[in-house]
C-alpha positions as CSV (number, residue, x, y, z in Angstrom):
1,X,51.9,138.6,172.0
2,X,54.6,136.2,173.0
3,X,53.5,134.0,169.9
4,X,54.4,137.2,167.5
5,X,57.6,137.4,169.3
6,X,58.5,134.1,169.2
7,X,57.4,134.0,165.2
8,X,59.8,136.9,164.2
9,X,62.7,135.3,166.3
10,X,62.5,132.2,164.5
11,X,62.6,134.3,160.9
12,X,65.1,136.5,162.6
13,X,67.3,133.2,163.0
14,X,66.1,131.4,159.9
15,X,67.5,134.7,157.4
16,X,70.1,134.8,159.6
17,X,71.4,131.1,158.8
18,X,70.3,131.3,155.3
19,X,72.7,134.5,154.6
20,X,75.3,134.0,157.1
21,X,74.9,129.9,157.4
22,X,77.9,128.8,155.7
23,X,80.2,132.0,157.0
24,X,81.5,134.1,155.4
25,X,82.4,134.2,151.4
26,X,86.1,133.3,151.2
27,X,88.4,132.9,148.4
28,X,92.2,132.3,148.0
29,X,93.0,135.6,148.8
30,X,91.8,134.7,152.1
31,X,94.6,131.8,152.4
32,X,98.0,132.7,154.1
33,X,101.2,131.2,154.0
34,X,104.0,131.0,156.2
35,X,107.4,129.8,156.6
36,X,109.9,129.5,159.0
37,X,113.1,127.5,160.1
38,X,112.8,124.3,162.1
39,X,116.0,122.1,162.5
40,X,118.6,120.9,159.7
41,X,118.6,117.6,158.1
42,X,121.6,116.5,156.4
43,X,123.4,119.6,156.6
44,X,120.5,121.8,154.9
45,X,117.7,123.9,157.0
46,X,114.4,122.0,157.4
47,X,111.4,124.7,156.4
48,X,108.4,124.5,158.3
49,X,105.4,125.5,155.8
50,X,102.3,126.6,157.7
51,X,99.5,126.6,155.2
52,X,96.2,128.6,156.7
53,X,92.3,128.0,155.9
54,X,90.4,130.5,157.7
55,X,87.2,129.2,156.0
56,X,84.3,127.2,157.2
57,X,84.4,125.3,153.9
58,X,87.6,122.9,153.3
59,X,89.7,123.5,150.7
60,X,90.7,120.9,148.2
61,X,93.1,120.6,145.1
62,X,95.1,123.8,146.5
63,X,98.2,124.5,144.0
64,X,101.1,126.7,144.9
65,X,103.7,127.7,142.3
66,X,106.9,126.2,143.3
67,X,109.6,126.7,141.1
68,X,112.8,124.6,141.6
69,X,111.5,123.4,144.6
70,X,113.6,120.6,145.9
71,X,113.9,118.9,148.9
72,X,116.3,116.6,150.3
73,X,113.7,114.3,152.4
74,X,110.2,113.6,151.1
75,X,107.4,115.7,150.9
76,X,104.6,113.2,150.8
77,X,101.6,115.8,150.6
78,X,103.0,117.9,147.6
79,X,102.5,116.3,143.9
80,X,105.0,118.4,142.0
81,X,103.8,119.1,137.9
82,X,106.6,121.1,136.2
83,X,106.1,124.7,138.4
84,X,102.9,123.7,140.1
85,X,102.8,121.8,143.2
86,X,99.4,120.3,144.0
87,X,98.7,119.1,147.9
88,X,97.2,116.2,148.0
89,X,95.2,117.2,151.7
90,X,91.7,119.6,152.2
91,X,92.7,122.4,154.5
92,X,90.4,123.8,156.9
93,X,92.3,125.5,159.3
94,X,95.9,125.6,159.5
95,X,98.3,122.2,157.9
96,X,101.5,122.2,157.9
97,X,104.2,120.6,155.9
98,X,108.5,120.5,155.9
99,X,110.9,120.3,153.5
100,X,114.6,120.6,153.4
101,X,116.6,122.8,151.1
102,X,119.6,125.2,151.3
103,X,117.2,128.0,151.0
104,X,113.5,128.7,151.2
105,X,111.2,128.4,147.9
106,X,109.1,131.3,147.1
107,X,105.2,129.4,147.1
108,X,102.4,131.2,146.1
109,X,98.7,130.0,146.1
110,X,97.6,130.1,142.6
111,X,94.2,128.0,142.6
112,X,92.1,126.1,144.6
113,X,88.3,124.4,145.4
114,X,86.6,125.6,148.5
115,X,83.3,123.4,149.5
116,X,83.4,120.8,147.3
């Protein structure tokens, strides 16, 4: 008897990894973006970015839309392409970058890699 019940827990938990194993499905819709004011540099507002990955698997080759976005110190993790800026980082959990500019630029996750 304990043998049977031993036998279905360890199906129980095999399914259970098997279906549920690498967490739940998640797409860029599932990513979340965040800005707020932290400090002035040179006379301009710095803008803290705060970039979330609620997702097991990391996410690689994220691109935001970023027209006109400027900045007035470096922004080492962003690789700016015309409208498209491309962060050079995987996220898994939250990451956060600044910038500084007179106002705040209007990003928006257009594409992404998740587990690769």
């Amino acid at each position: 008897m304990a043998c049977k019940l031993l036998c279905l827990l360890v199906v129980f938990a095999i399914i259970t990894f098997v279906t549920h194993g690498s967490g739940p499905h998640c797409g860029l819709n599932d990513v979340t973006l965040r800005q707020s004011k932290s400090g002035m540099v040179e006379s301009k507002p710095v803008w803290k970015v705060t970039l979330n990955n609620p997702c097991i698997c990391l996410l690689t080759n994220l691109k935001l839309s970023c027209t006109g976005f400027e900045s007035v110190v470096p922004v080492d993790t962003l690789i700016k392409t015309g409208d498209v800026c491309v962060l050079n980082k995987g996220i898994q959990g939250d990451f956060v970058f600044k910038y500084a500019w007179d106002t705040s630029f209007d990003f928006k996750v257009i594409d992404g890699t998740f587990c690769a």
